[in-house]
MISEMI-539807 format. One record per residue (C-alpha): x, y, z; residue in three letters. Coordinates in nm, 3 decimals, always signed. Example, Ala and Ser with C-alpha at 12.3 -4.5 7.8 and 13.67 -1.06 7.14 Angstrom:
2
<rec px="+1.230" py="-0.450" pz="+0.780" residu="ALA"/>
<rec px="+1.367" py="-0.106" pz="+0.714" residu="SER"/>
//
This chain:
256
<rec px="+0.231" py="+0.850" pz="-1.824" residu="UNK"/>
<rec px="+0.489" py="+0.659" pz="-1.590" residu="UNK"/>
<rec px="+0.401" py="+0.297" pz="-1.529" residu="UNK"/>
<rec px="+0.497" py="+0.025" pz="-1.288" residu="UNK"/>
<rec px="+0.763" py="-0.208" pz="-1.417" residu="UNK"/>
<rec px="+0.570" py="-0.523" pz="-1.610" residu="UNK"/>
<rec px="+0.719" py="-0.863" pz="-1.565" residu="UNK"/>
<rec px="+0.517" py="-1.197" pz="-1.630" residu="UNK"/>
<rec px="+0.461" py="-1.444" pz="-1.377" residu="UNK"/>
<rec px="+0.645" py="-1.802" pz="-1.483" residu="UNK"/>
<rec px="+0.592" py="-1.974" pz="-1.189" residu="UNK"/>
<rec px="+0.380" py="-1.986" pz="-0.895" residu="UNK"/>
<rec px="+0.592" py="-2.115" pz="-0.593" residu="UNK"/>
<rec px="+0.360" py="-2.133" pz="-0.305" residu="UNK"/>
<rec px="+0.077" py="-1.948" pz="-0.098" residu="UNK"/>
<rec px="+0.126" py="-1.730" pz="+0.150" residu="UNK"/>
<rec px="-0.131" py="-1.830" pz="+0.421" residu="UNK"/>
<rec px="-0.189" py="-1.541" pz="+0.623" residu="UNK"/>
<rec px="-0.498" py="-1.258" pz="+0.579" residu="UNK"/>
<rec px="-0.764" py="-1.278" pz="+0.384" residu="UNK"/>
<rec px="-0.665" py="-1.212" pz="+0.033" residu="UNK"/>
<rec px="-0.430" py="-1.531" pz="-0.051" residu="UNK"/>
<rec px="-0.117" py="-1.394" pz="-0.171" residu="UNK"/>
<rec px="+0.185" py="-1.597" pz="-0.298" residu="UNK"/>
<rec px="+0.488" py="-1.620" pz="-0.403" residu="UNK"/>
<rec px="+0.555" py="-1.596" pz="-0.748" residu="UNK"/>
<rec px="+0.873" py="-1.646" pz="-0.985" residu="UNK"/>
<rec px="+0.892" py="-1.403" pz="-1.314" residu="UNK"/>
<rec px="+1.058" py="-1.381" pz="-1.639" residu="UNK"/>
<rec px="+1.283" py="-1.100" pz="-1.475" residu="UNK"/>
<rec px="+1.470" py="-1.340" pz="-1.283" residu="UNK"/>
<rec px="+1.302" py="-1.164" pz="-0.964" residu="UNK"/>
<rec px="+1.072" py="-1.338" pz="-0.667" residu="UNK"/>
<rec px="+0.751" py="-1.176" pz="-0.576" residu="UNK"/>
<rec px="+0.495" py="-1.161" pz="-0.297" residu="UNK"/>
<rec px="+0.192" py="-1.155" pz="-0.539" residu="UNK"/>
<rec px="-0.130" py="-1.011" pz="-0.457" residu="UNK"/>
<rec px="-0.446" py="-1.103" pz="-0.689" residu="UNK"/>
<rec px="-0.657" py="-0.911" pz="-0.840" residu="UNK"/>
<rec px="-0.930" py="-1.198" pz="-0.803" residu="UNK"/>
<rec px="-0.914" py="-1.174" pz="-0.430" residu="UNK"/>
<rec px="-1.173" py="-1.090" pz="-0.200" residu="UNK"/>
<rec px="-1.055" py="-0.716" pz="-0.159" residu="UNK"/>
<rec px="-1.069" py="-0.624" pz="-0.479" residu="UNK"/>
<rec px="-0.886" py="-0.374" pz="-0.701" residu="UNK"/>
<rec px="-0.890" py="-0.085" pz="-0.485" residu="UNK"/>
<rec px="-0.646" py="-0.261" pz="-0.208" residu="UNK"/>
<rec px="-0.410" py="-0.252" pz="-0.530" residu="UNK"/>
<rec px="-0.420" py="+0.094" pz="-0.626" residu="UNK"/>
<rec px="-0.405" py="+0.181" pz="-0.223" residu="UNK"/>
<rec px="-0.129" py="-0.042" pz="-0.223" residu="UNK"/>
<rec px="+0.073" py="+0.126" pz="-0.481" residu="UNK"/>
<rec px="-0.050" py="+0.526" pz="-0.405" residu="UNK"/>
<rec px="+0.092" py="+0.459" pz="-0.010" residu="UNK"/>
<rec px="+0.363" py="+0.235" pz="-0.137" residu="UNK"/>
<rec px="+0.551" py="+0.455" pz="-0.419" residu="UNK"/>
<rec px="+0.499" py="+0.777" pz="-0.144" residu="UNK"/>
<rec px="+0.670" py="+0.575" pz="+0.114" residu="UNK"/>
<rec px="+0.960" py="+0.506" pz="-0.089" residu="UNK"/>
<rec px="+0.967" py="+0.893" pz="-0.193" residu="UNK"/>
<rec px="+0.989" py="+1.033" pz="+0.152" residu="UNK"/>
<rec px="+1.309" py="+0.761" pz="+0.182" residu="UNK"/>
<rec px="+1.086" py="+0.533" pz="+0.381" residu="UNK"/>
<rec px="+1.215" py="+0.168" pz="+0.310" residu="UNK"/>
<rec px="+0.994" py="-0.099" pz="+0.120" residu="UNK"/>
<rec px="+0.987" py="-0.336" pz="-0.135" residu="UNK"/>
<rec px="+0.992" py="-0.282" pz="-0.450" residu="UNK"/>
<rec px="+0.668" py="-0.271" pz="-0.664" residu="UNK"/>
<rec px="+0.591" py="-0.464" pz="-1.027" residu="UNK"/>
<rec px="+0.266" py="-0.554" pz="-1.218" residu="UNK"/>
<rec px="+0.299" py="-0.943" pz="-1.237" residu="UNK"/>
<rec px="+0.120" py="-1.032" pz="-1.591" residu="UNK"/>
<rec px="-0.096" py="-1.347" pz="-1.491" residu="UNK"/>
<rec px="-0.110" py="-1.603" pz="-1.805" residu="UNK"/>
<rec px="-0.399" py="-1.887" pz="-1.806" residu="UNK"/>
<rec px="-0.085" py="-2.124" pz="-1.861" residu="UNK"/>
<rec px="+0.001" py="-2.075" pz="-1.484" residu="UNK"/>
<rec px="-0.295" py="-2.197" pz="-1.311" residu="UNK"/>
<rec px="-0.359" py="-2.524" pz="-1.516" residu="UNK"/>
<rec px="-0.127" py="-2.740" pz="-1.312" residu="UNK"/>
<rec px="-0.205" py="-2.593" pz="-0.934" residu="UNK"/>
<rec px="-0.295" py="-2.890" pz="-0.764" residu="UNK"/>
<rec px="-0.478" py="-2.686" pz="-0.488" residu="UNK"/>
<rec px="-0.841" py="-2.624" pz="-0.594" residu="UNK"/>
<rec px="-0.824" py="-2.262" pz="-0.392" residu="UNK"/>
<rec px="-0.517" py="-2.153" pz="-0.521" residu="UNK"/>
<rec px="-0.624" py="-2.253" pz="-0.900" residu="UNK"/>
<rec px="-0.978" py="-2.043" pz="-0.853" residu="UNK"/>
<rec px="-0.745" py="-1.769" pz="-0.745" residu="UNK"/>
<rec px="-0.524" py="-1.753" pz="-1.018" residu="UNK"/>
<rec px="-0.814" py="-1.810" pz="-1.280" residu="UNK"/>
<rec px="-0.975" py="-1.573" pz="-1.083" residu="UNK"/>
<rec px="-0.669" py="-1.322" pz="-1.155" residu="UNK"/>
<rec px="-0.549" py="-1.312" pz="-1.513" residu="UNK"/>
<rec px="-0.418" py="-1.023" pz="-1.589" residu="UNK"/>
<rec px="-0.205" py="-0.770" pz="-1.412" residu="UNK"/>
<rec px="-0.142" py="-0.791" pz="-1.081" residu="UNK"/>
<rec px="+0.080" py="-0.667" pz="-0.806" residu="UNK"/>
<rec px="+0.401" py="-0.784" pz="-0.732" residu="UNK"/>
<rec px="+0.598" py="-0.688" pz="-0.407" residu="UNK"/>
<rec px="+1.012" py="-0.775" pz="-0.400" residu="UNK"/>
<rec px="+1.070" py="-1.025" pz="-0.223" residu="UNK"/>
<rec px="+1.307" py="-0.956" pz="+0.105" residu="UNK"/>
<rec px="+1.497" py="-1.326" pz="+0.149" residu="UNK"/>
<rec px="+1.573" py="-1.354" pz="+0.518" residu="UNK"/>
<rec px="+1.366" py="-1.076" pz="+0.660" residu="UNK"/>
<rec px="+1.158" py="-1.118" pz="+0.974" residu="UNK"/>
<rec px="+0.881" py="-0.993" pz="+1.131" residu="UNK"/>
<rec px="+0.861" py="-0.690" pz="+1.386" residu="UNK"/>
<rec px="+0.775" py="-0.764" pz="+1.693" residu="UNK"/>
<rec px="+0.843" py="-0.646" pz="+2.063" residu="UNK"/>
<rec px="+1.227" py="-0.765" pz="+2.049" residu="UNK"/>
<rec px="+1.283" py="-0.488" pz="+1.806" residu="UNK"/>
<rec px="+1.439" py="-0.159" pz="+1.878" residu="UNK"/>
<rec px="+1.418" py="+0.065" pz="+1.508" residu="UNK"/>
<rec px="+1.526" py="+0.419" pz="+1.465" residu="UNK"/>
<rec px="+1.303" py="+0.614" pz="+1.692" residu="UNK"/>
<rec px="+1.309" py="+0.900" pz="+1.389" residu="UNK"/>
<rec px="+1.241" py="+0.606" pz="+1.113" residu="UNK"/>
<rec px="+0.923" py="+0.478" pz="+1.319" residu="UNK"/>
<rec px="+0.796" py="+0.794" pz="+1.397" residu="UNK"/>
<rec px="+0.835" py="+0.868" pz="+0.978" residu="UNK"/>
<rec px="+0.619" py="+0.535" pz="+0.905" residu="UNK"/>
<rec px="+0.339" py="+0.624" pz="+1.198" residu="UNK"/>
<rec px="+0.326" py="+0.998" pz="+1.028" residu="UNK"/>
<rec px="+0.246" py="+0.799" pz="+0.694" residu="UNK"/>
<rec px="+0.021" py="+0.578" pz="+0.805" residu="UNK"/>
<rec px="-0.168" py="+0.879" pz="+0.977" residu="UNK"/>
<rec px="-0.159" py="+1.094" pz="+0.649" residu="UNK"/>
<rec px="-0.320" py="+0.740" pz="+0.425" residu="UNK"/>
<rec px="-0.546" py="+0.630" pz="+0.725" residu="UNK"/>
<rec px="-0.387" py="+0.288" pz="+0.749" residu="UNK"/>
<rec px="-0.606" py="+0.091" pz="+1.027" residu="UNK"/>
<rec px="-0.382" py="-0.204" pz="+0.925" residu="UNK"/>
<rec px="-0.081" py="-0.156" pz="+1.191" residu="UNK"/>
<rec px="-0.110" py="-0.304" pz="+1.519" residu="UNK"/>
<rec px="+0.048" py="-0.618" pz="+1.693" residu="UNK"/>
<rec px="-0.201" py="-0.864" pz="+1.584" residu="UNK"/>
<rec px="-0.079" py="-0.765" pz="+1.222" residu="UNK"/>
<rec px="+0.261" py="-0.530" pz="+1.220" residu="UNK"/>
<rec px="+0.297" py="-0.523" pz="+0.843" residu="UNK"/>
<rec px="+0.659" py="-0.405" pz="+0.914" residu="UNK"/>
<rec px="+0.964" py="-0.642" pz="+0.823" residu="UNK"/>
<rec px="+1.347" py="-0.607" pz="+0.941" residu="UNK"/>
<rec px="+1.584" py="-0.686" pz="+0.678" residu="UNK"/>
<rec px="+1.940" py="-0.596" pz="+0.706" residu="UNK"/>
<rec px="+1.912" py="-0.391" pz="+1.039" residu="UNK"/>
<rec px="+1.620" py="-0.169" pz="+0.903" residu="UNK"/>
<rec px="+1.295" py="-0.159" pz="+0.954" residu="UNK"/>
<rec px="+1.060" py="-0.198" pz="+0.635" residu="UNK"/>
<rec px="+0.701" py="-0.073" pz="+0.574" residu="UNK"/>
<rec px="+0.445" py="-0.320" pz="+0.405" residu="UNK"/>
<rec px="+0.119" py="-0.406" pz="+0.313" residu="UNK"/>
<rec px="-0.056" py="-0.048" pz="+0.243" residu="UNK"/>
<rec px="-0.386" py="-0.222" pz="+0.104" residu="UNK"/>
<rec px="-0.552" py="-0.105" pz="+0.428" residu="UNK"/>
<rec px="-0.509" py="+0.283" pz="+0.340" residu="UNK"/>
<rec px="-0.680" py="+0.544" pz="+0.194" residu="UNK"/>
<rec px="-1.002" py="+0.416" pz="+0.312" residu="UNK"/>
<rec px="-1.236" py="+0.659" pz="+0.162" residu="UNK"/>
<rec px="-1.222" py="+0.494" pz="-0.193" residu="UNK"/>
<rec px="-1.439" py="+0.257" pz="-0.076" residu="UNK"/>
<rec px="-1.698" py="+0.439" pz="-0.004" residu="UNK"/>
<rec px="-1.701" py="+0.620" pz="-0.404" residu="UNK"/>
<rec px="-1.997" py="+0.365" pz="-0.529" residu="UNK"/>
<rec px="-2.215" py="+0.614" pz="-0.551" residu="UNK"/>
<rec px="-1.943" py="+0.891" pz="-0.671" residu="UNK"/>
<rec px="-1.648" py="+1.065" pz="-0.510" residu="UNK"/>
<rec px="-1.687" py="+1.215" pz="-0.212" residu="UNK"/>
<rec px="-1.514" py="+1.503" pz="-0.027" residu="UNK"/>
<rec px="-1.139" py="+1.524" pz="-0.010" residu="UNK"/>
<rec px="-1.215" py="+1.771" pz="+0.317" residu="UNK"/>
<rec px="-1.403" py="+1.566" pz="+0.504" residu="UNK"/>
<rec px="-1.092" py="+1.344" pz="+0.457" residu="UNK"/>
<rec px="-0.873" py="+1.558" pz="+0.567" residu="UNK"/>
<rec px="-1.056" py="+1.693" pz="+0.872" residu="UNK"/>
<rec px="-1.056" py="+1.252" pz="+1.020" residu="UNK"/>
<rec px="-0.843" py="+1.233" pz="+1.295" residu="UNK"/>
<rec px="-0.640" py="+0.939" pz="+1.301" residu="UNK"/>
<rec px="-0.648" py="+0.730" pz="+1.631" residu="UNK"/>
<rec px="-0.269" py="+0.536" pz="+1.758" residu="UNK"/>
<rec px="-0.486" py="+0.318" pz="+2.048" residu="UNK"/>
<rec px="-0.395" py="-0.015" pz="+1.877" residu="UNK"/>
<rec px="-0.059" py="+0.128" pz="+1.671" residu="UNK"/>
<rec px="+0.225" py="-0.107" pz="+1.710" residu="UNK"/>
<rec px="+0.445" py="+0.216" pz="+1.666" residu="UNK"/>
<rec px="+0.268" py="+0.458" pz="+1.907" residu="UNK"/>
<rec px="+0.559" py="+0.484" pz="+2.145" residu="UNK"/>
<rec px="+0.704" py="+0.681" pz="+1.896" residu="UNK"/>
<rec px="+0.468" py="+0.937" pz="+1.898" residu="UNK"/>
<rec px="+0.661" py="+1.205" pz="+2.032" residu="UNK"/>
<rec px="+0.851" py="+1.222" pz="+1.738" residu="UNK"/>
<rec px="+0.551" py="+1.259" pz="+1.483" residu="UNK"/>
<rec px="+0.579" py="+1.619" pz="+1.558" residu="UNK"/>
<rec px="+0.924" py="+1.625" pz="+1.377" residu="UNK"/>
<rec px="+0.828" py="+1.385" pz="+1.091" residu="UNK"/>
<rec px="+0.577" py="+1.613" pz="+1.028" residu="UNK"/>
<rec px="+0.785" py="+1.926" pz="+0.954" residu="UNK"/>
<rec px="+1.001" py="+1.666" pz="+0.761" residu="UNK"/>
<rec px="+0.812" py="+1.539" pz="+0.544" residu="UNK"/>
<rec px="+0.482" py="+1.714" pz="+0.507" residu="UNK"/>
<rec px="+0.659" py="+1.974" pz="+0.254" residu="UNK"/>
<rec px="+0.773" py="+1.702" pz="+0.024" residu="UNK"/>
<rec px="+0.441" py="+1.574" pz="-0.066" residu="UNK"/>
<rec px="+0.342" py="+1.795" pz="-0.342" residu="UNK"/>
<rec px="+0.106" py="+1.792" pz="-0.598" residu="UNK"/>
<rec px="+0.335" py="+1.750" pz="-0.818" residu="UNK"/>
<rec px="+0.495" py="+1.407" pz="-0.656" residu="UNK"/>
<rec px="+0.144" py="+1.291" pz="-0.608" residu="UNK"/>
<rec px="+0.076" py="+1.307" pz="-0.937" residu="UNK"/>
<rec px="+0.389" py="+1.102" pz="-1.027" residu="UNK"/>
<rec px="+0.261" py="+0.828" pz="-0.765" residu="UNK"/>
<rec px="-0.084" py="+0.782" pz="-0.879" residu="UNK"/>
<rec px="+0.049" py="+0.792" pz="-1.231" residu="UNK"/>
<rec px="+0.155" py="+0.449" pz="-1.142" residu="UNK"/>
<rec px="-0.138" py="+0.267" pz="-1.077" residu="UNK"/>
<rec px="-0.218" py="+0.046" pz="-1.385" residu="UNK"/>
<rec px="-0.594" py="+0.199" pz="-1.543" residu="UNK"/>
<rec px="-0.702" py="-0.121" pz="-1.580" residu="UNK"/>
<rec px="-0.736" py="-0.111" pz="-1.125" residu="UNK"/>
<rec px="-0.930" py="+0.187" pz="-1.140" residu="UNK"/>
<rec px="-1.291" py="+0.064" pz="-1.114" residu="UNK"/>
<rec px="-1.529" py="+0.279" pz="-1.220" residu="UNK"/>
<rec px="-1.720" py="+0.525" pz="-1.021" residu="UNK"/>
<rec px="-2.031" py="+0.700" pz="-1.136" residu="UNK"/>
<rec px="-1.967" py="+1.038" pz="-1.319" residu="UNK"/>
<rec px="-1.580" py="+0.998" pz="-1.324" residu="UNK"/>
<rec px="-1.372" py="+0.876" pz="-1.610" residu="UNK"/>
<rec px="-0.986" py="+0.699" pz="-1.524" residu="UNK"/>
<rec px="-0.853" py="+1.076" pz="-1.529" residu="UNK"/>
<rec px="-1.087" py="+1.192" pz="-1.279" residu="UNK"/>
<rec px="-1.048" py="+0.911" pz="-1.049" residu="UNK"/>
<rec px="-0.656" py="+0.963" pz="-1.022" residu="UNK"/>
<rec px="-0.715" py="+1.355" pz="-1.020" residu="UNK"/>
<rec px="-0.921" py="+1.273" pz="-0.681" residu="UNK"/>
<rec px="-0.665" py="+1.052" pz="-0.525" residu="UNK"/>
<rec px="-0.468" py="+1.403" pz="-0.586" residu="UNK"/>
<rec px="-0.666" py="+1.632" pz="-0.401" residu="UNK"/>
<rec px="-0.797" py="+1.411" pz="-0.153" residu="UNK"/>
<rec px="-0.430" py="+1.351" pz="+0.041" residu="UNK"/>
<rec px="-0.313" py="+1.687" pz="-0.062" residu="UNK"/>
<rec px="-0.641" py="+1.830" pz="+0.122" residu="UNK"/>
<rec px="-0.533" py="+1.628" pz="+0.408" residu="UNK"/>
<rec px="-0.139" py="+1.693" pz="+0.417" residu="UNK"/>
<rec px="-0.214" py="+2.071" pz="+0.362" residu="UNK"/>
<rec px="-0.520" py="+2.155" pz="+0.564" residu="UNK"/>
<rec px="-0.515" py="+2.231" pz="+0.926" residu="UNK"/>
<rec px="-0.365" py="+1.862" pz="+1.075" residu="UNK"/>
<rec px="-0.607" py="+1.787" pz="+1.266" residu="UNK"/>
<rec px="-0.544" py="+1.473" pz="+1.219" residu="UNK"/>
<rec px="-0.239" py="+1.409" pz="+1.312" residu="UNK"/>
<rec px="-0.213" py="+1.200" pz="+1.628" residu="UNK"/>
<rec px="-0.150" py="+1.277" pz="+1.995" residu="UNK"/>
<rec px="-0.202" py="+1.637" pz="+1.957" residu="UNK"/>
<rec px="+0.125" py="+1.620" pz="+1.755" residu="UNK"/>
<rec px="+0.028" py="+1.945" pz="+1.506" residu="UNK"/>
//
């Protein structure tokens, strides 16, 4: 089974105030620098897996982000963290975690910006396949580095795994949600949906699914009732490939 890149965490550089969860920067034996997000936080797990499921398709359909590492958390790292938050964090966290490359210079989106109508109208399709309720102008998630627009923070997807405590549900009721743009800091680009669709629907195939969720560490996959690690990654499977090959009604704006 493919697995995320492992690198361990040497040194923790600073928090990243903003959210809920507490992420930070981190420095790691690969000579890399990583946004960080915990494991202990609030969240919990499943904002990781959702995080790499949405994050590794992104980068498949040639959507840009940041690269993705597990971040090994050693009990070394916390002992001198002066800040009595940030130390219950990290205790909080040992283990693997997720690490997100960091993007030196970029800045955030915001109404100055004018991307590739085609590339937002790619990342708006996405969110609308993953359910991501996490992209509006209080909180774009989208960078510019270089000229390009970037897609991050996919914790907010995929939705429905929170609701397995009691088992998995049903990948069609999934795939019947419509997905609502009201509050979408990319809903002018709506009209081109339509294309992104006949794009990039065809490339999301069981087959590359599988490769994604392959990813995910097992030790993220909480357990659900009646469902060993196999089964839960089998049902990430069928519940976006019910949604990307059923009827698309839930694409926005009438777009299908």
């Amino acid at each position: 089974m493919s697995a995320l890149p492992t690198v361990r965490a040497t040194r923790y550089v600073v928090p990243l105030r903003e959210g809920g969860s507490l992420p930070g920067l981190v420095e790691a034996d690969d000579l890399g620098t990583y946004v960080c997000k915990f494991r202990g936080a609030g969240q919990g797990l499943r904002v990781l897996v959702a995080e790499v499921v949405v994050g590794e398709l992104a980068r498949r359909l040639g959507i840009a982000t940041p690269d993705l590492v597990a971040v090994q958390l050693e009990e070394a790292i916390a002992r001198y963290e002066a800040d009595e938050e940030v130390q219950d964090l990290l205790t909080a966290s040992l283990g693997l975690n997720l690490g997100i490359d960091f993007l030196p210079g970029a800045f955030g989106y915001d109404a100055e910006c004018r991307p590739d109508p085609a590339v937002a109208a790619r990342i708006l399709w996405l969110d609308a396949l993953t359910a991501n309720v996490d992209r509006s102008w209080r909180n774009p998630n989208l960078l510019m580095w270089h000229g390009n627009l970037w897609a991050i923070d996919h914790g907010a997807c995929l939705y429905f795994h929170h609701s397995w405590t009691g088992g998995i549900g049903s990948p069609e009721r999934f795939a019947a949600q419509p997905y609502r743009v009201d509050d979408h800091v990319l809903g002018a680009y709506l009209p081109g949906v339509a294309a992104a669709d006949e794009e990039l629907a065809p490339q999301v195939t069981e087959q590359l699914l599988e490769e994604v969720v392959a990813l995910v560490p097992e030790e993220w996959l909480e357990p659900v009732p009646d469902a060993d690690p196999s089964a839960l990654r089998r049902a990430y499977v069928d519940f976006l490939l019910a949604r990307v090959s059923g009827s698309r009604g839930w694409l926005p704006g009438g777009a299908a």
